[in-house]
C-alpha positions as MATLAB code, in Angstrom:
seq = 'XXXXXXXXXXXXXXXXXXXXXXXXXXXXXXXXXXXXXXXXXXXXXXXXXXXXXXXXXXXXXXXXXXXXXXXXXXXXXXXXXXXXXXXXXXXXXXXXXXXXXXXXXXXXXXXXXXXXXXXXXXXXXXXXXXXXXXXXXXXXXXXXXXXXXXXXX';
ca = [
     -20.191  -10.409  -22.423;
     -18.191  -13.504  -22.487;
     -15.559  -14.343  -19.549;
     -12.962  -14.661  -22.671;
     -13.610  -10.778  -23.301;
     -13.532  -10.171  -19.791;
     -10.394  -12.007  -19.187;
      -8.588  -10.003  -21.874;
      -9.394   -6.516  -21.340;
      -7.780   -7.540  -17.935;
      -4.694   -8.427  -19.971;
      -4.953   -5.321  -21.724;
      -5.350   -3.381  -19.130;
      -1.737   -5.388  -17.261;
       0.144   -4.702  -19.728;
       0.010   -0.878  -19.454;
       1.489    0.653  -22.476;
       3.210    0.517  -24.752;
       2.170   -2.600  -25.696;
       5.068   -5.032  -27.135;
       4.008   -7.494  -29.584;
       5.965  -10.787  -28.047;
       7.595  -11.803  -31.658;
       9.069   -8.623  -33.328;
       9.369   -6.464  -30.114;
       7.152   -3.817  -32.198;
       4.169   -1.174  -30.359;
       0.990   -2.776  -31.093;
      -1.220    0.375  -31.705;
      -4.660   -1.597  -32.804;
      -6.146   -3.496  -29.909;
      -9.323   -4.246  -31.851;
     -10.056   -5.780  -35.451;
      -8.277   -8.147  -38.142;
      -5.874   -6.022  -39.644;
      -1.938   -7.696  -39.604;
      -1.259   -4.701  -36.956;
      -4.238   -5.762  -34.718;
      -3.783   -7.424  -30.966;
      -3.235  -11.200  -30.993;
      -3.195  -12.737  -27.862;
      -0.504  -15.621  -27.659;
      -0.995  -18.708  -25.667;
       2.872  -19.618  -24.316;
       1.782  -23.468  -23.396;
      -0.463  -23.864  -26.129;
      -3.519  -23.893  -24.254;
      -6.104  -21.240  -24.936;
      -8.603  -22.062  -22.087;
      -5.677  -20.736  -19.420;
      -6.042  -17.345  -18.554;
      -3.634  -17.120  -16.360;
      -1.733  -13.427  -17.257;
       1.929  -15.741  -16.929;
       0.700  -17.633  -19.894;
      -0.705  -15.286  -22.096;
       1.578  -12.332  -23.952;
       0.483   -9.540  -27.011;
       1.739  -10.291  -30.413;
       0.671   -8.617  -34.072;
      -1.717  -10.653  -35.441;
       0.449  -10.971  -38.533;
       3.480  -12.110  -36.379;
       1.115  -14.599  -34.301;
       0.117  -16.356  -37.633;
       3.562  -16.505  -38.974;
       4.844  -17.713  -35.660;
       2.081  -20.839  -36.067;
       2.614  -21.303  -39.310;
       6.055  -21.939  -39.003;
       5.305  -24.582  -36.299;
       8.189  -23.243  -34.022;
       8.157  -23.169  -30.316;
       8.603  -19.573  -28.567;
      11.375  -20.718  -26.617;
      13.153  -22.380  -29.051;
      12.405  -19.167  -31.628;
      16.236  -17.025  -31.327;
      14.711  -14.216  -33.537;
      17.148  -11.298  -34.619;
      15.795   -9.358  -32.034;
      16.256  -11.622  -29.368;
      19.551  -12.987  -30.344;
      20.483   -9.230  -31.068;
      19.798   -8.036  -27.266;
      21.585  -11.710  -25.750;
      24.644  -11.095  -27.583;
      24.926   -7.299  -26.299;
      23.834   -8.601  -22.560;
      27.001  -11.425  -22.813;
      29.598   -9.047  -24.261;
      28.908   -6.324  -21.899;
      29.144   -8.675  -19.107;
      32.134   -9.956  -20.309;
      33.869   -6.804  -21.690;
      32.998   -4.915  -18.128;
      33.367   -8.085  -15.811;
      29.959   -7.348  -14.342;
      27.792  -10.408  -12.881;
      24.483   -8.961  -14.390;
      23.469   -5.833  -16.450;
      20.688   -3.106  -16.303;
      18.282   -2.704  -18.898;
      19.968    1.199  -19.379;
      23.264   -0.339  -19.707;
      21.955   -2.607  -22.693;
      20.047    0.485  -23.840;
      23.114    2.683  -24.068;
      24.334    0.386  -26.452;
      21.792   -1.045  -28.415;
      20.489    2.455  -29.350;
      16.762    0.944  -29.550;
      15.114    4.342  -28.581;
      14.431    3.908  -25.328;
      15.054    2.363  -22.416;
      11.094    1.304  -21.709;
      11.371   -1.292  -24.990;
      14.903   -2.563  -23.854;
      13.276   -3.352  -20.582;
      10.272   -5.093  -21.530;
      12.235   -7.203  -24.026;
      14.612   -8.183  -21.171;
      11.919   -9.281  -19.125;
      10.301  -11.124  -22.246;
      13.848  -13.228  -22.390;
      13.545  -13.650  -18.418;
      10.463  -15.028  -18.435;
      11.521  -17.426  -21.639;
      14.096  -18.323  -19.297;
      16.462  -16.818  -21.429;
      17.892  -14.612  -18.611;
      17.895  -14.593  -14.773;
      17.121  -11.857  -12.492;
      19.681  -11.311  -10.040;
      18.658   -8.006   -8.508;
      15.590   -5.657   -9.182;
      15.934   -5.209  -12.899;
      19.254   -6.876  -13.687;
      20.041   -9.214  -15.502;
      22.544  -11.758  -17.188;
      22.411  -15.071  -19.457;
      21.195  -18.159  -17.924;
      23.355  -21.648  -18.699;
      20.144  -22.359  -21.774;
      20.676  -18.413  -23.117;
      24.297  -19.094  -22.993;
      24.097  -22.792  -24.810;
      21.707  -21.204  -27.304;
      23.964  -18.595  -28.589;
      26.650  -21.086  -29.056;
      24.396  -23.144  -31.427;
      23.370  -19.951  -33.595;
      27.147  -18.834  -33.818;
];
């Protein structure tokens, strides 16, 4: 069994379930095979030989090849979804003059189905450096999240 097996069972087995794909925010329900809906593990700095569990995340296999195909970097990449749950984080902090929000406060408005996807997504943006933590599990724009709406509006 190769230490590249090994390594991502490990990652598997981290990310607990569900399991988000990184790019559409989707359950990834096919951890083996070559379908568009199978596992892809995504490199964030390019380099595949790192196995550190920071640097790799899950992502559809279709998603992962469209992501590479369209030669865009993942923190540069505002998808929908992304720019969708930024926006609602800013207004809410805004509209209720509240330093940071909770992932059930986003939830609550968002309507996503659950407050487990809402969460995982936030810290997918936190860790993009999208958002910073400011107590356990809250959250608000960073100056780069903030400058990066501006752009797409």
């Amino acid at each position: 069994m190769s230490s590249a097996y090994l390594c991502r069972n490990k990652l598997i087995e981290g990310w607990g379930t569900p399991i988000l794909c990184y790019f559409c925010g989707k359950e990834i329900n096919q951890l083996e095979g070559c379908n568009p809906e199978s596992l892809a593990i995504h490199s964030l700095d390019d380099n595949h030989e790192n196995w550190d569990p920071s640097n790799k995340t899950p992502a559809h296999l279709k998603c992962h090849s469209s992501f590479h195909s369209s030669q865009l970097q993942p923190t540069r990449n505002l998808t929908n979804l992304r720019y969708e749950l930024l926006t609602t984080i800013e207004r809410l902090c805004i509209d209720r003059s509240l330093e940071c929000v909770s992932p059930a406060e986003v939830e609550d408005t968002l309507k996503w189905g659950g407050a487990y996807k809402t969460r995982e997504m936030m810290k997918v943006l936190w860790r993009e450096g999208w958002l910073t933590r400011l107590r356990r599990a809250s959250y608000k724009l960073t100056d780069e999240g903030r400058q990066m709406l501006v752009r797409v509006e």
